[in-house]
BADOSE-660047 format. One record per residue (C-alpha): x, z, y; residue number from 1. Coordinates in nm, 4 decimals, padded with zeros to 6 digits. Example, Ala and Ser with C-alpha at 12.3 -4.5 7.8 and 13.67 -1.06 7.14 Angstrom:
2
@x: 01.2300&z: 00.7800&y: -00.4500&num: 1
@x: 01.3670&z: 00.7140&y: -00.1060&num: 2
//
This chain:
146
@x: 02.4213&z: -05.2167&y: 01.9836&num: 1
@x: 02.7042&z: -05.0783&y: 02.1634&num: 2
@x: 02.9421&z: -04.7999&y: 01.9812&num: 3
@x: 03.0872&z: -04.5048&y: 02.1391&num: 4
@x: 03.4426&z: -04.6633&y: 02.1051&num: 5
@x: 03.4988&z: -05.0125&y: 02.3211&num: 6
@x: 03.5553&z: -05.2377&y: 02.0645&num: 7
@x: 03.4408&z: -05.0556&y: 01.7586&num: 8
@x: 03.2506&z: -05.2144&y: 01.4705&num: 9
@x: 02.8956&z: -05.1121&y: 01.4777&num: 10
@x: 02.6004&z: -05.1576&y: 01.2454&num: 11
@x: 02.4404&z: -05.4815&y: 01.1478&num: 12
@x: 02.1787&z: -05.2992&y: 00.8926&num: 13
@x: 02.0946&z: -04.9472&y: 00.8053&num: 14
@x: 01.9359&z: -04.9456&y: 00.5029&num: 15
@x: 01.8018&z: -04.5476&y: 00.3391&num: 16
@x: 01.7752&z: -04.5942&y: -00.0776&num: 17
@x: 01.5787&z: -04.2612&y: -00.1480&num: 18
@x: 01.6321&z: -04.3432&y: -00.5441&num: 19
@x: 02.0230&z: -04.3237&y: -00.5268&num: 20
@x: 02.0160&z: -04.0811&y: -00.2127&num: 21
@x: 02.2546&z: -04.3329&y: -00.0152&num: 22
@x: 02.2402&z: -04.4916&y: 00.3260&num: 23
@x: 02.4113&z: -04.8328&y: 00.2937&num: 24
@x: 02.5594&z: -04.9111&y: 00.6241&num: 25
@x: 02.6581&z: -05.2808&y: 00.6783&num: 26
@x: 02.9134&z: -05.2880&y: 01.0076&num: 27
@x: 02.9919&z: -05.5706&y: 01.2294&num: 28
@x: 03.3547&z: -05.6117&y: 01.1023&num: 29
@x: 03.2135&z: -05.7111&y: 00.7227&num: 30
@x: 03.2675&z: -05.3386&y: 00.6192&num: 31
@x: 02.9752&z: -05.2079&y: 00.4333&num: 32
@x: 02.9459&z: -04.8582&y: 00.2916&num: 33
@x: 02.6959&z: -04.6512&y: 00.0342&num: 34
@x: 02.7312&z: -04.3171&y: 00.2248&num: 35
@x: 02.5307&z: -04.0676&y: 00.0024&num: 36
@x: 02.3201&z: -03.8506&y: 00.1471&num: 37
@x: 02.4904&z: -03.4914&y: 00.0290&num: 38
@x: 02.8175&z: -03.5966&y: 00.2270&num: 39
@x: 02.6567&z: -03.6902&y: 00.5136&num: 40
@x: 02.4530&z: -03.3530&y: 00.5387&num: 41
@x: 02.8174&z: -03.1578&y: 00.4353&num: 42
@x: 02.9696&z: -03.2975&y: 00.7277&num: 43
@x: 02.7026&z: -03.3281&y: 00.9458&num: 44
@x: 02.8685&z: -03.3109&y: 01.3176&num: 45
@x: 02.5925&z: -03.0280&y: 01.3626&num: 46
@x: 02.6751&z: -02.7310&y: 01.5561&num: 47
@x: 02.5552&z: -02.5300&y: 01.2267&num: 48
@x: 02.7978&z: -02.6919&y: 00.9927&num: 49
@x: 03.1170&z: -02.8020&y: 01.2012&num: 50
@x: 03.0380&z: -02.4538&y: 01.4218&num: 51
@x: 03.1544&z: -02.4356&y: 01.7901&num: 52
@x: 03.5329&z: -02.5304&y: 01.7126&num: 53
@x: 03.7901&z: -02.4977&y: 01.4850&num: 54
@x: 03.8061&z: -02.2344&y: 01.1733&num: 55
@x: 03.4110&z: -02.1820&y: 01.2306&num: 56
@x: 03.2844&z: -02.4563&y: 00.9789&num: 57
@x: 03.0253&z: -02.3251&y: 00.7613&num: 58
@x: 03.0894&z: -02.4591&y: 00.3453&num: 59
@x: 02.7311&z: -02.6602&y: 00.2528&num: 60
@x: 02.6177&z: -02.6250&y: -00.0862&num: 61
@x: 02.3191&z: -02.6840&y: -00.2909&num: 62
@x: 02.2995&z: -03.0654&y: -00.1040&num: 63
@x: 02.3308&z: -03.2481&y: -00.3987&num: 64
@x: 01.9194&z: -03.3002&y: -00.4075&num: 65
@x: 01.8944&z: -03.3453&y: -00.0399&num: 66
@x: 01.6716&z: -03.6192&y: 00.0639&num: 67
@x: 01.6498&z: -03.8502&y: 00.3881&num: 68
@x: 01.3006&z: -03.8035&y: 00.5356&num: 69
@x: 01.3855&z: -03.9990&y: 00.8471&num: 70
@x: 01.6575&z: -04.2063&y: 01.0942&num: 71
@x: 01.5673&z: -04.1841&y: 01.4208&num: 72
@x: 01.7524&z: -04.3560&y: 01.6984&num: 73
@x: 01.9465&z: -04.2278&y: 01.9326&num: 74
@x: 02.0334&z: -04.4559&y: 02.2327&num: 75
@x: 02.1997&z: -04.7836&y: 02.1565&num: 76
@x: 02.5369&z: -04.5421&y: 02.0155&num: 77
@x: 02.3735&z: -04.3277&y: 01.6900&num: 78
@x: 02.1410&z: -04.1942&y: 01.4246&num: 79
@x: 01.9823&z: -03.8600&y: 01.4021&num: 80
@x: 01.8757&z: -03.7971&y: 01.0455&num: 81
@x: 01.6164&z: -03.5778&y: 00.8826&num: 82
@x: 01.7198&z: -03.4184&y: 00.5703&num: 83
@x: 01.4820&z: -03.3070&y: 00.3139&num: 84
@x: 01.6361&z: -02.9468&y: 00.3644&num: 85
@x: 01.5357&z: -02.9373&y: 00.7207&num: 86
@x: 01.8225&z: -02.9994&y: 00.8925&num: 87
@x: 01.8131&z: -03.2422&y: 01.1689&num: 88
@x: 02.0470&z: -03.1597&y: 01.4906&num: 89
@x: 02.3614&z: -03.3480&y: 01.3707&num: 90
@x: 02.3533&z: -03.7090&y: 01.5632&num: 91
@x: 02.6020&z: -03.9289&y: 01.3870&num: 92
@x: 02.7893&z: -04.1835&y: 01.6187&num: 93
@x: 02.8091&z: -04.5595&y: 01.5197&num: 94
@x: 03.1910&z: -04.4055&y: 01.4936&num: 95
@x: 03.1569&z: -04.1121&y: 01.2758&num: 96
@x: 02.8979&z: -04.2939&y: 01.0258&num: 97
@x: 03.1799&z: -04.5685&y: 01.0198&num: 98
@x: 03.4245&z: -04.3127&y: 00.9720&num: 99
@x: 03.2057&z: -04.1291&y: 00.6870&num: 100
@x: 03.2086&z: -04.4460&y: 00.4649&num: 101
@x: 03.5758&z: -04.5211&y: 00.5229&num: 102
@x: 03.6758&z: -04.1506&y: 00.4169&num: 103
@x: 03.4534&z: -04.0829&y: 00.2063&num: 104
@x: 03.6841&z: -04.0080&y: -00.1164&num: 105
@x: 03.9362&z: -03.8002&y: 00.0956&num: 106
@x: 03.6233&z: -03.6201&y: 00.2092&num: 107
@x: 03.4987&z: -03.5492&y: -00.0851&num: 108
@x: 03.8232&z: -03.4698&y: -00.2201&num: 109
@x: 03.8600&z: -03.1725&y: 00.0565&num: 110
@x: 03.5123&z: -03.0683&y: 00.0004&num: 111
@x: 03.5387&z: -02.9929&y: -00.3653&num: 112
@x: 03.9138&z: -02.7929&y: -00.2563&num: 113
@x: 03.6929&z: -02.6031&y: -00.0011&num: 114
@x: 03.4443&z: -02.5548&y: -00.2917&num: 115
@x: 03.7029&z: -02.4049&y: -00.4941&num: 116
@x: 03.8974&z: -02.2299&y: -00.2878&num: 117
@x: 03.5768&z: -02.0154&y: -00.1902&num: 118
@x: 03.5101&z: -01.9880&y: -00.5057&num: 119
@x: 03.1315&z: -02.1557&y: -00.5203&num: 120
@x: 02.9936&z: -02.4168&y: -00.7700&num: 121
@x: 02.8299&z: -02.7403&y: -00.5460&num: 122
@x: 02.4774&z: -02.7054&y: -00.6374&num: 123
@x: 02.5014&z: -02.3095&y: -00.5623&num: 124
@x: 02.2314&z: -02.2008&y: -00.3017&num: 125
@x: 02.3484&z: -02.1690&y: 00.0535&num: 126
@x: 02.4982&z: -01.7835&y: 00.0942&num: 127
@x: 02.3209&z: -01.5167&y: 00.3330&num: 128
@x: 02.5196&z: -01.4464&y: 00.6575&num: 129
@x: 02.7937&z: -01.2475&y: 00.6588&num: 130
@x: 02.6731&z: -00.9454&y: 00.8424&num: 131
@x: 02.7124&z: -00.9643&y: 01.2500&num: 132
@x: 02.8032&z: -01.3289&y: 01.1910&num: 133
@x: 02.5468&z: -01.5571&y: 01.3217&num: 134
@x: 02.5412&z: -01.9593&y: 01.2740&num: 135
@x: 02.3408&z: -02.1645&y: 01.5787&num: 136
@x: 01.9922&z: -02.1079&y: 01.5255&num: 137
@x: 02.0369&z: -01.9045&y: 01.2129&num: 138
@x: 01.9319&z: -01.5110&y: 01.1693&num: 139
@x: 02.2308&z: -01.3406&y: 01.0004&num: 140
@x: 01.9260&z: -01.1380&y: 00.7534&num: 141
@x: 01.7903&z: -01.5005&y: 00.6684&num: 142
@x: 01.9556&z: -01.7299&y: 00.4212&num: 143
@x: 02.0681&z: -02.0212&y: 00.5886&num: 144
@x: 01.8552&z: -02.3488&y: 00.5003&num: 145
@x: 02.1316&z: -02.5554&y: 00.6301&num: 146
//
């Protein structure tokens, strides 16, 4: 399998453990990581959560449950996967899944200061819209599955 980045480790195995809600990722350069599913769908490189550039991320919660219905291929470079939630347009690089595991303390650790700083619990249900705002492929009167 080739990787986005000449040179950069890519995956050996992919392995999906619906009872712990982790996708173990085994890498060519003897790093393997237990991603859990919840981080993966907070930072999914989706246009609906990273937005359309910087500033416009929207703050996941209520992923904690989220499930991994599928993996499905994409090229020889990535993954797309199917969360339980529905969400499925984020296609995560050999790259970005390696850079996932690596980070994944310092991720978490900026996803529970975004939590607080916007002053939501993790398991609290996504948040409606703000009014005129509009996420890709969202309705701003719908709450937002993703």
């Amino acid at each position: 399998m080739a990787g986005l980045t000449a040179g950069a480790p890519t995956p050996q195995a992919l392995t999906v453990h619906e009872k712990s809600r982790v996708l173990e990722a085994v890498f060519s350069d003897g790093a393997r990581f237990r991603i859990p599913f919840e981080l993966m769908r907070v930072y999914s490189p989706s246009a609906e959560v990273q937005g359309h550039g910087p500033g416009q991320e929207v703050l996941q919660t209520g992923k904690r449950e989220v499930g991994l219905l599928g993996l499905e291929p994409v090229g020889n470079y990535a993954v797309k996967p199917i969360f339980s939630d529905g969400h499925e347009s984020g296609i995560f690089t050999w790259d970005y899944l390696y850079e996932l595991g690596q980070q994944q303390d310092a991720l978490w650790a900026r996803y529970t200061q975004r939590l607080a700083a916007a002053g939501v619990d993790r398991d609290a249900p996504m948040l409606r819209a703000a009014a005129g705002a509009h996420g890709c492929g969202s309705r701003p009167d719908a709450t937002d599955p993703d």
